[in-house]
PyMOL CGO cylinders between C-alpha atoms (Angstrom):
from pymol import cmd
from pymol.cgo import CYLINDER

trace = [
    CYLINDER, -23.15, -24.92, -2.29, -19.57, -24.94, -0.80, 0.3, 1, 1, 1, 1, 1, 1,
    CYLINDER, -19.57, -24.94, -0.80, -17.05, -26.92, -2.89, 0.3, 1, 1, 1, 1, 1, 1,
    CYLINDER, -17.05, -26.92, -2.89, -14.14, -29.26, -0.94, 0.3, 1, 1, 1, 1, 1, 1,
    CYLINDER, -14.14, -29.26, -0.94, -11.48, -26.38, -2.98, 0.3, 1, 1, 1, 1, 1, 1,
    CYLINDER, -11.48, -26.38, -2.98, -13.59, -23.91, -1.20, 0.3, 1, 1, 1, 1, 1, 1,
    CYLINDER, -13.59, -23.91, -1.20, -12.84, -25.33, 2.41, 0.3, 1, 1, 1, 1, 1, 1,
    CYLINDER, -12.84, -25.33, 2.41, -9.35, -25.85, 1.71, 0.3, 1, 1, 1, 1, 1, 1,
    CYLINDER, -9.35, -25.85, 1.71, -8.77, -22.33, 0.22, 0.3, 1, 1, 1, 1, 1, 1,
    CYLINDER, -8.77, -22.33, 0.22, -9.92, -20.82, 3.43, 0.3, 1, 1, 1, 1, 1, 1,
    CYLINDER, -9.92, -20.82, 3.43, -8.06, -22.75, 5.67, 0.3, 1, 1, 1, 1, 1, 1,
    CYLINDER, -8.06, -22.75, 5.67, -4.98, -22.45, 3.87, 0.3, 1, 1, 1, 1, 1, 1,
    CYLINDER, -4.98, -22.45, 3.87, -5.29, -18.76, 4.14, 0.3, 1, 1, 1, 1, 1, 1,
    CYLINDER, -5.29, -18.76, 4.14, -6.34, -18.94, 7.31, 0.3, 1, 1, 1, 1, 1, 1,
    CYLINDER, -6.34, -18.94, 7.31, -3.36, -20.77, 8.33, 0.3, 1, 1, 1, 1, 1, 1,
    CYLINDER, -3.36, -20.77, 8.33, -0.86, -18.48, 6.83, 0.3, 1, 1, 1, 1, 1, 1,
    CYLINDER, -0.86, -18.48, 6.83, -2.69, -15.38, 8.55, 0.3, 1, 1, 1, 1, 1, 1,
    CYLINDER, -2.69, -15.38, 8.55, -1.85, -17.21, 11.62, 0.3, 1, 1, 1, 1, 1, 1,
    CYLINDER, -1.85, -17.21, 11.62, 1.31, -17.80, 10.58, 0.3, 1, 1, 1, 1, 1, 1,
    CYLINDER, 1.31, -17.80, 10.58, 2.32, -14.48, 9.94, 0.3, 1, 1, 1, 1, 1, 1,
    CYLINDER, 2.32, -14.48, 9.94, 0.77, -13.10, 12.62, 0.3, 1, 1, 1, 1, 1, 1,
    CYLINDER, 0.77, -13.10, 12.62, 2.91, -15.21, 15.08, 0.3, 1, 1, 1, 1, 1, 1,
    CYLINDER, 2.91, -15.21, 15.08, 5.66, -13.97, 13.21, 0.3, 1, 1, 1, 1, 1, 1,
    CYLINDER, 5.66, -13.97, 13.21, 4.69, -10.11, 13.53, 0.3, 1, 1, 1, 1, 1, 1,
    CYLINDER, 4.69, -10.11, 13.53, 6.49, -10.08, 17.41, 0.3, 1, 1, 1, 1, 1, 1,
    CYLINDER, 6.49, -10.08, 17.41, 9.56, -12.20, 15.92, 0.3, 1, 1, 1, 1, 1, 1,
    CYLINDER, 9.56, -12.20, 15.92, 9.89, -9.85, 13.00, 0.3, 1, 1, 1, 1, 1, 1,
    CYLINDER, 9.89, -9.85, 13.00, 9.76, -6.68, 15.28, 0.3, 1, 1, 1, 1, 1, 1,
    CYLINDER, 9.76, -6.68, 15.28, 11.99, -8.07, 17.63, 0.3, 1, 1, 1, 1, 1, 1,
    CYLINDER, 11.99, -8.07, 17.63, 14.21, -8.21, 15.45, 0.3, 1, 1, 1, 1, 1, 1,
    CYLINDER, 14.21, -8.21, 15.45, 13.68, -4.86, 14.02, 0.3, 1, 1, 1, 1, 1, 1,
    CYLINDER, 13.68, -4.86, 14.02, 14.67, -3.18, 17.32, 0.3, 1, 1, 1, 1, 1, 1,
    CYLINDER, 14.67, -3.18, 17.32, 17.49, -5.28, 18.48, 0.3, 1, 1, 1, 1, 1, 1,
    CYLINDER, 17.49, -5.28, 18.48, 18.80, -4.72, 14.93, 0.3, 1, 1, 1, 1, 1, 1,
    CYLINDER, 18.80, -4.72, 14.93, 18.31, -1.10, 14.37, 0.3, 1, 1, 1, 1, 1, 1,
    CYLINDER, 18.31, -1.10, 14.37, 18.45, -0.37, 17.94, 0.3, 1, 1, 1, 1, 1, 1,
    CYLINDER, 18.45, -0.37, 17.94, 21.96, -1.83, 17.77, 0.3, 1, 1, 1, 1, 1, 1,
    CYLINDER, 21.96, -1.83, 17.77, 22.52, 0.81, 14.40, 0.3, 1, 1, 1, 1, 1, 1,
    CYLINDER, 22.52, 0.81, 14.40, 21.69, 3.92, 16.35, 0.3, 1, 1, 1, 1, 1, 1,
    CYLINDER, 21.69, 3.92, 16.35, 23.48, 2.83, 19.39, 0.3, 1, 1, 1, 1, 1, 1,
    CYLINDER, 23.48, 2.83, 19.39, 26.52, 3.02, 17.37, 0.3, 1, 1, 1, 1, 1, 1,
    CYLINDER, 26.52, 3.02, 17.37, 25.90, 5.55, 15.02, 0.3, 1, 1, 1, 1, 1, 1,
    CYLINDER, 25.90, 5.55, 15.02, 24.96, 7.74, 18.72, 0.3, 1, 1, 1, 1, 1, 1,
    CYLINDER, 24.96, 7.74, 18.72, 28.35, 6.47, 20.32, 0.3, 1, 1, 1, 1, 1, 1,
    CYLINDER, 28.35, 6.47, 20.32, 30.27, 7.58, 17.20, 0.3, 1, 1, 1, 1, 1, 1,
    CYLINDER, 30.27, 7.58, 17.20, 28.98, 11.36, 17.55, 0.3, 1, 1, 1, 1, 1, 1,
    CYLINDER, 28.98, 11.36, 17.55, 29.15, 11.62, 20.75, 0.3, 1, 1, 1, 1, 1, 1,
    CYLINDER, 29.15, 11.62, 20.75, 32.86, 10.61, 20.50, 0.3, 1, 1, 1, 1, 1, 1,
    CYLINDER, 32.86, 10.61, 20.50, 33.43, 13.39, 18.10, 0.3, 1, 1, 1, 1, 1, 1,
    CYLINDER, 33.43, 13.39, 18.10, 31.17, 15.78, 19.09, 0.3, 1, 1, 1, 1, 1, 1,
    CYLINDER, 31.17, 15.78, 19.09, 33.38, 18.87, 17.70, 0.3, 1, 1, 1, 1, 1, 1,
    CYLINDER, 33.38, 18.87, 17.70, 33.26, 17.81, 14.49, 0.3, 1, 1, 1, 1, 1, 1,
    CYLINDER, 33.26, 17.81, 14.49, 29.50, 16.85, 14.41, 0.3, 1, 1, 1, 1, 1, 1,
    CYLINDER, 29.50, 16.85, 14.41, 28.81, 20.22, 16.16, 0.3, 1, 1, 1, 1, 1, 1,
    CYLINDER, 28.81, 20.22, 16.16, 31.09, 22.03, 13.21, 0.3, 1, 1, 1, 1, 1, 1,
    CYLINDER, 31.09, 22.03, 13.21, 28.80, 19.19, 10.20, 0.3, 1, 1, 1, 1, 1, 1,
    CYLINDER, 28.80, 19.19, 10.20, 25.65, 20.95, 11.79, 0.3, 1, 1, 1, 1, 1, 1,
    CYLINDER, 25.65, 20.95, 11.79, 26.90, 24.37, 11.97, 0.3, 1, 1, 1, 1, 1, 1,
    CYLINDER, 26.90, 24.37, 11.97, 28.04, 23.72, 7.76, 0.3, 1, 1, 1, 1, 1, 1,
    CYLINDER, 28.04, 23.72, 7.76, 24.46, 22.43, 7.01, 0.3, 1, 1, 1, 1, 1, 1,
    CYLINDER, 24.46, 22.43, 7.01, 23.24, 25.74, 8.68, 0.3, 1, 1, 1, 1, 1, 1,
    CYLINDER, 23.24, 25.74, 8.68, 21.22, 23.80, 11.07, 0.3, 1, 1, 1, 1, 1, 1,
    CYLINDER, 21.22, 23.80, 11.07, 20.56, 26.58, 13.71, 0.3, 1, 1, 1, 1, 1, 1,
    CYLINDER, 20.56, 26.58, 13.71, 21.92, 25.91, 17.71, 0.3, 1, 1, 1, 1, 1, 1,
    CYLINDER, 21.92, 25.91, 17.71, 24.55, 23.28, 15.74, 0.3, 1, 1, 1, 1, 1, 1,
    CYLINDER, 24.55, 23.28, 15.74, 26.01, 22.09, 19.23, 0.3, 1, 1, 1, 1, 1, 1,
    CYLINDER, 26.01, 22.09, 19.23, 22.36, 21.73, 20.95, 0.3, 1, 1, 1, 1, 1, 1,
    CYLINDER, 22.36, 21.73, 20.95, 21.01, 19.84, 18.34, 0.3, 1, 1, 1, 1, 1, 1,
    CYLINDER, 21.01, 19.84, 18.34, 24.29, 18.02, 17.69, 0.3, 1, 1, 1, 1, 1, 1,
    CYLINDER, 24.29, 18.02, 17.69, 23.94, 16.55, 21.52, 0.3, 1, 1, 1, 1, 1, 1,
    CYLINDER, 23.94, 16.55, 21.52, 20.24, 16.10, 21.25, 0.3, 1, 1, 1, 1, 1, 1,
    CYLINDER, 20.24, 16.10, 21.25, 20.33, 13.70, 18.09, 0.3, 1, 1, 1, 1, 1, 1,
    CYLINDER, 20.33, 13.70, 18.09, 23.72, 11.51, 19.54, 0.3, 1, 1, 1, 1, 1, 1,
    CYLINDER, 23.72, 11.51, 19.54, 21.77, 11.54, 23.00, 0.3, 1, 1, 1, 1, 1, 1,
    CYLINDER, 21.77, 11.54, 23.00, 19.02, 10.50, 20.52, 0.3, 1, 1, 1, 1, 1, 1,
    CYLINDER, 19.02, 10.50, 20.52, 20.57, 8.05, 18.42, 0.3, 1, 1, 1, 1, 1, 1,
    CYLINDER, 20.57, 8.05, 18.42, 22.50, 6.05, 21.72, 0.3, 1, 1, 1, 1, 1, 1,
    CYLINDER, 22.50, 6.05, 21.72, 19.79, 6.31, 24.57, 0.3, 1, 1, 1, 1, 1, 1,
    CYLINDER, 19.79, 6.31, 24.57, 17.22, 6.17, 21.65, 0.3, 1, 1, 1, 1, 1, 1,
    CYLINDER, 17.22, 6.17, 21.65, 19.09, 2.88, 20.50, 0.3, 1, 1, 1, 1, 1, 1,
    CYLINDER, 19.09, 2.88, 20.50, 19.06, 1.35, 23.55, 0.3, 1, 1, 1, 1, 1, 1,
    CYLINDER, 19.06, 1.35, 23.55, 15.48, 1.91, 24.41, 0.3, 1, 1, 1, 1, 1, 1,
    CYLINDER, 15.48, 1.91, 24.41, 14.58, 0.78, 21.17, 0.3, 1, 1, 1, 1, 1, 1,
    CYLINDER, 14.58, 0.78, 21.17, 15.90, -2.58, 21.52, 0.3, 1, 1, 1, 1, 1, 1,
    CYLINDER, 15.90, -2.58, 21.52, 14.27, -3.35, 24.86, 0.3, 1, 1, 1, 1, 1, 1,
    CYLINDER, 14.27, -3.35, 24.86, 11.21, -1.82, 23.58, 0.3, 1, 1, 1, 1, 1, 1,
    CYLINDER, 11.21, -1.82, 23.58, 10.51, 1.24, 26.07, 0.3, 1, 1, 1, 1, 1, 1,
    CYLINDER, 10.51, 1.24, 26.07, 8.56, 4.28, 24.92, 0.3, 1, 1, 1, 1, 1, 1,
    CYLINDER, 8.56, 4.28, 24.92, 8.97, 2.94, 21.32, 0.3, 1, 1, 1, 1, 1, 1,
    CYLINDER, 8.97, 2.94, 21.32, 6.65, 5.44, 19.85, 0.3, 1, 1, 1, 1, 1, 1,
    CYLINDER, 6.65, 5.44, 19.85, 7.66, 7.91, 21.43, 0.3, 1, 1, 1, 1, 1, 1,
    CYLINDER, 7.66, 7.91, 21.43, 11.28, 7.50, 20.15, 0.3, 1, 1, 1, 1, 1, 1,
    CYLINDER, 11.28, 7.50, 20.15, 9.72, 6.33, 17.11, 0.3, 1, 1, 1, 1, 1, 1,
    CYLINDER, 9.72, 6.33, 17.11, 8.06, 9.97, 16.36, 0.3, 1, 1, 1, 1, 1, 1,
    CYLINDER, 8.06, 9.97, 16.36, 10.91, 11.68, 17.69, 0.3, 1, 1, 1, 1, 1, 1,
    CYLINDER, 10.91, 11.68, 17.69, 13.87, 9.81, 15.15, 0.3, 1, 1, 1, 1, 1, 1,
    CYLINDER, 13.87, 9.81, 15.15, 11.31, 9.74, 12.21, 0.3, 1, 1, 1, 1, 1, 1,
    CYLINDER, 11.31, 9.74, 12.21, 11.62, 13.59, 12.99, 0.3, 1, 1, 1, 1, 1, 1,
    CYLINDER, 11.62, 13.59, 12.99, 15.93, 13.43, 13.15, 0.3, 1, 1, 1, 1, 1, 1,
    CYLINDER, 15.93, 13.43, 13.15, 15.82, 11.55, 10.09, 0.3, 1, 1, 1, 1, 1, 1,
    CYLINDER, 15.82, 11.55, 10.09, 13.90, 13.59, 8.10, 0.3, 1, 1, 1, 1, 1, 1,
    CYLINDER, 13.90, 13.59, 8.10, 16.03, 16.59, 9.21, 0.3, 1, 1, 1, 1, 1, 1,
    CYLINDER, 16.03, 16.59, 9.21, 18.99, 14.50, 8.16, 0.3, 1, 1, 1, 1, 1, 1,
    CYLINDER, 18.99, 14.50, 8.16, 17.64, 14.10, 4.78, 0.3, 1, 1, 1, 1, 1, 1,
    CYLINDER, 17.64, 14.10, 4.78, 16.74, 17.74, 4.15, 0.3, 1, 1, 1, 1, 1, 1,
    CYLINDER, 16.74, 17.74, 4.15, 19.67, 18.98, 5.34, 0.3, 1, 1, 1, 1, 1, 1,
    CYLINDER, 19.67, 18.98, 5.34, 22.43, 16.37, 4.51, 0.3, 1, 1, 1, 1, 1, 1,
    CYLINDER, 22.43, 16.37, 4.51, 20.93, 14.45, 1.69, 0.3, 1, 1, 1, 1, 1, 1,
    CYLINDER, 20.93, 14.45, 1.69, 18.46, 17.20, 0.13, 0.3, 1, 1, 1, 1, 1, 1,
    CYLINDER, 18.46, 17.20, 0.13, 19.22, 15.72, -3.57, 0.3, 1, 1, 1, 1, 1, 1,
    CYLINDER, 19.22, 15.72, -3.57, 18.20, 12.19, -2.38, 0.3, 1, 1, 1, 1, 1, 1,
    CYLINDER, 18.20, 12.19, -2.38, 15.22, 13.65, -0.35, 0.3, 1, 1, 1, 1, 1, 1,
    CYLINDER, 15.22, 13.65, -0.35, 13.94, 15.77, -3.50, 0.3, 1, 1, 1, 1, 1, 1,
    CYLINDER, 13.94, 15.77, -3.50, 14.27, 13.11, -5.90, 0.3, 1, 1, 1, 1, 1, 1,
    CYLINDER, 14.27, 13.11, -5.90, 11.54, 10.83, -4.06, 0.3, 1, 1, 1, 1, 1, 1,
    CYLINDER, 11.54, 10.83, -4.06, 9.80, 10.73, -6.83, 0.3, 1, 1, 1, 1, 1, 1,
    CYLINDER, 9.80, 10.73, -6.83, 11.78, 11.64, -9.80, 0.3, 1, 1, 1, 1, 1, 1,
    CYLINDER, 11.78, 11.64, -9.80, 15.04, 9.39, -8.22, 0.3, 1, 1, 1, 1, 1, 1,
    CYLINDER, 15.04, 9.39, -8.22, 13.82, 6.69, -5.92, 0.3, 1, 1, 1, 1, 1, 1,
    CYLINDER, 13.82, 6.69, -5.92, 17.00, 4.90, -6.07, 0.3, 1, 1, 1, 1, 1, 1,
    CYLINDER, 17.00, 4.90, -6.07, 19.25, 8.12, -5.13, 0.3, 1, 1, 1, 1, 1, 1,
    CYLINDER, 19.25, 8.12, -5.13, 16.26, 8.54, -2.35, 0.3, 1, 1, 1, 1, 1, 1,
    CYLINDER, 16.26, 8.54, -2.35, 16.79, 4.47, -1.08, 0.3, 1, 1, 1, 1, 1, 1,
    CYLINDER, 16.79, 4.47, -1.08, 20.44, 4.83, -1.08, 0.3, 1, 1, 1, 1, 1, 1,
    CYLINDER, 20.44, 4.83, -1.08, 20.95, 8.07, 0.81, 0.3, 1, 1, 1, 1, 1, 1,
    CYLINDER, 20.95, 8.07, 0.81, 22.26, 6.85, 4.71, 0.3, 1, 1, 1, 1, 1, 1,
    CYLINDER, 22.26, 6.85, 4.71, 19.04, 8.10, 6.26, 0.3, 1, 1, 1, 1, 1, 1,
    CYLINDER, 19.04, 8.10, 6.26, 16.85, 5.79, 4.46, 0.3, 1, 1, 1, 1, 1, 1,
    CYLINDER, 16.85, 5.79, 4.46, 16.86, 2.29, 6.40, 0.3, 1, 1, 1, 1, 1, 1,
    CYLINDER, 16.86, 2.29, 6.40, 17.00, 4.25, 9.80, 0.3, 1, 1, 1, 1, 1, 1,
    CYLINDER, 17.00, 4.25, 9.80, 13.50, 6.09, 8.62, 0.3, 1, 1, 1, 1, 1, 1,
    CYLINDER, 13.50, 6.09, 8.62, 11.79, 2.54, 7.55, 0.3, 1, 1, 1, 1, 1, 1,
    CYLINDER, 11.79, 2.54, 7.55, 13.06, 0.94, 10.53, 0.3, 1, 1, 1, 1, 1, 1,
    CYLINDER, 13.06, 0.94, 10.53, 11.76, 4.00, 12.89, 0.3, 1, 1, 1, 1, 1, 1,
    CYLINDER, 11.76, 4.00, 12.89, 8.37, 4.23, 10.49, 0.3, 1, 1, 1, 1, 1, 1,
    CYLINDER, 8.37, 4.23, 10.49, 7.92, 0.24, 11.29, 0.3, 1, 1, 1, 1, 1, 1,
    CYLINDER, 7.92, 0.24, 11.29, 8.21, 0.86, 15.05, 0.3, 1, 1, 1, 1, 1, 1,
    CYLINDER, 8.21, 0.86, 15.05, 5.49, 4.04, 14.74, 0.3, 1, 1, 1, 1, 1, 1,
    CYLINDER, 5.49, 4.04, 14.74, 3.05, 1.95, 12.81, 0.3, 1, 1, 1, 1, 1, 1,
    CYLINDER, 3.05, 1.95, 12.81, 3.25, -1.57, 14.25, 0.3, 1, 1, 1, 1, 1, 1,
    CYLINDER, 3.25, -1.57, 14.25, 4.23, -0.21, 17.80, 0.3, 1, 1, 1, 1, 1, 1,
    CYLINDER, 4.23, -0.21, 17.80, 7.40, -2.92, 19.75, 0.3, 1, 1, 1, 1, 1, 1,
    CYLINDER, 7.40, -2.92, 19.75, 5.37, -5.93, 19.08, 0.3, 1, 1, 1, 1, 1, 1,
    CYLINDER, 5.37, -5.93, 19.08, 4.87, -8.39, 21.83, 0.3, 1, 1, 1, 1, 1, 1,
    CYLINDER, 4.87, -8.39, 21.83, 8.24, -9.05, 23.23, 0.3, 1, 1, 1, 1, 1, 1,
    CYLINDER, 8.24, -9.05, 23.23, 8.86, -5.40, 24.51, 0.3, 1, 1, 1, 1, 1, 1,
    CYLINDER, 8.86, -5.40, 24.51, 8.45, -3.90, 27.42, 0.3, 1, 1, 1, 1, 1, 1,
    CYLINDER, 8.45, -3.90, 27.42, 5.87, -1.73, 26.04, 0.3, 1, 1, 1, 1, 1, 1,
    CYLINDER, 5.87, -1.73, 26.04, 3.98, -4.60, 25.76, 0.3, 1, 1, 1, 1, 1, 1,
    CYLINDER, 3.98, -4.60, 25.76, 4.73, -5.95, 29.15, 0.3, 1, 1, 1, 1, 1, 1,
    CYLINDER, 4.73, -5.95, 29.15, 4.24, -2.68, 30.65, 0.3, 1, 1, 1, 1, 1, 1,
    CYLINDER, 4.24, -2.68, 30.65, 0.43, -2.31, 29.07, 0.3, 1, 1, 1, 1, 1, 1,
    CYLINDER, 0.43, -2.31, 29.07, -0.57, -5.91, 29.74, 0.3, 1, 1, 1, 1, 1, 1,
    CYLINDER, -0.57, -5.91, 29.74, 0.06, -5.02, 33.59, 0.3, 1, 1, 1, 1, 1, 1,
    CYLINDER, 0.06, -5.02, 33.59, -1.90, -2.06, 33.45, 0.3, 1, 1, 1, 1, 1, 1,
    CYLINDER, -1.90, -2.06, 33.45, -4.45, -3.38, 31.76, 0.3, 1, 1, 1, 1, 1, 1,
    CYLINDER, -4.45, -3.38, 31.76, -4.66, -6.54, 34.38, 0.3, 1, 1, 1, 1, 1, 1,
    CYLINDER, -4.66, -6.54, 34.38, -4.80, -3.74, 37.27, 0.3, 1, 1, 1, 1, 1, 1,
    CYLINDER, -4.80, -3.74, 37.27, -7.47, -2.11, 35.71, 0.3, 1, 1, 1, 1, 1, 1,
    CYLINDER, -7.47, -2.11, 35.71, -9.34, -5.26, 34.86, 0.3, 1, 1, 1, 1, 1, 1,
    CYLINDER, -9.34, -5.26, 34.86, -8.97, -6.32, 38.90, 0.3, 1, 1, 1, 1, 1, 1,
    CYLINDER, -8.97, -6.32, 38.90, -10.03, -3.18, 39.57, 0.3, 1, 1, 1, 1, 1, 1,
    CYLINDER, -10.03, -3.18, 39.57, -7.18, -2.01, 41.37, 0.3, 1, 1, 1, 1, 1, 1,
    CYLINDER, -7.18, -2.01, 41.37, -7.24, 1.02, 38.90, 0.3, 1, 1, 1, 1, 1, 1,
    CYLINDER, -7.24, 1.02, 38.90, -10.21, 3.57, 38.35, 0.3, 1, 1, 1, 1, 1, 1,
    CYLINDER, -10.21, 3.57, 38.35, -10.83, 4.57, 35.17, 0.3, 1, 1, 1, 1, 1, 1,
    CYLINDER, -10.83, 4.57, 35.17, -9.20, 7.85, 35.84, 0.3, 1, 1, 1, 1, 1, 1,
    CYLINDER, -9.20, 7.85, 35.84, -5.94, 6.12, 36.66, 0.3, 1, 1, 1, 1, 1, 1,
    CYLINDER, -5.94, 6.12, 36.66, -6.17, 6.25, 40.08, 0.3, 1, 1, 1, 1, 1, 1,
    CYLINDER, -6.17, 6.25, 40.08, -5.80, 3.62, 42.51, 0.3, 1, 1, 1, 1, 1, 1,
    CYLINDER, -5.80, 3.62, 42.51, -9.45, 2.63, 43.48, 0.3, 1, 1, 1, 1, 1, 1,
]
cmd.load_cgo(trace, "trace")
């Protein structure tokens, strides 16, 4: 026997599942633009002082210093961009996860090894909101308002019209 509570318990929760889902696409909207707007800069900043980045690499023994050094400020400022218009988010996503963890064992190895022992040291090291922003993007993909998204729904109308074979070619 359902009570009257009963019925309003469920919709209530129902509601705010609703709600929050229509929020998901806000929320990782905002995600990008934000921290896509973070790595633009921090990009831009290394690539304008790319000897002294390349000589910060070499210090931290990070093997081919100036390759990598241009490979993570290409990163960080095309990366950026991309990121806030939401193209090949997961891609870029896997890829900075990767930078960031580097940046951690190399340049903030005290913060990185005290995960457990020293969460705070861990939260406060500089790598920290870049890798939760970038681990948001892997899990939970650009949201709606991308052009990932925009990008798949159009693929997935072609195929549906049948314009596209299941092998990806045009039919």
């Amino acid at each position: 026997m359902n009570k009257p509570s009963d019925n309003i318990a469920v919709k209530a929760y129902k509601l705010l599942v609703g709600t929050t889902n229509s929020l998901q696409s806000v929320f990782l909207l905002a995600v990008r633009l934000y921290w896509g707007w973070q790595f633009v800069q921090t990009g831009w900043g290394k690539l304008h002082r790319m000897p002294d980045v390349i000589q910060f690499f070499a210090s931290l023994g990070i093997p081919a210093p100036a390759a990598n050094a241009w490979f993570v400020s290409l990163l960080e400022f095309v990366g950026g961009m991309l990121l806030a218009v939401g193209l090949g988010s997961r891609l870029l996503a896997l890829l900075s996860v990767g930078d960031m963890l580097v940046a951690y064992i190399t340049a903030d190895r005290e913060a990185f090894l005290g995960f457990f022992s020293h969460p705070d040291k861990f939260a406060a090291a500089a790598p920290f909101v870049f890798l939760v922003a970038w681990l948001i993007i892997l899990i939970f993909g650009p949201g709606k308002i991308s052009i990932d998204a925009l990008l798949a729904r159009r693929f997935r109308d072609r195929e549906s019209a049948g314009t596209i074979s299941p092998a990806g070619r045009a039919a």
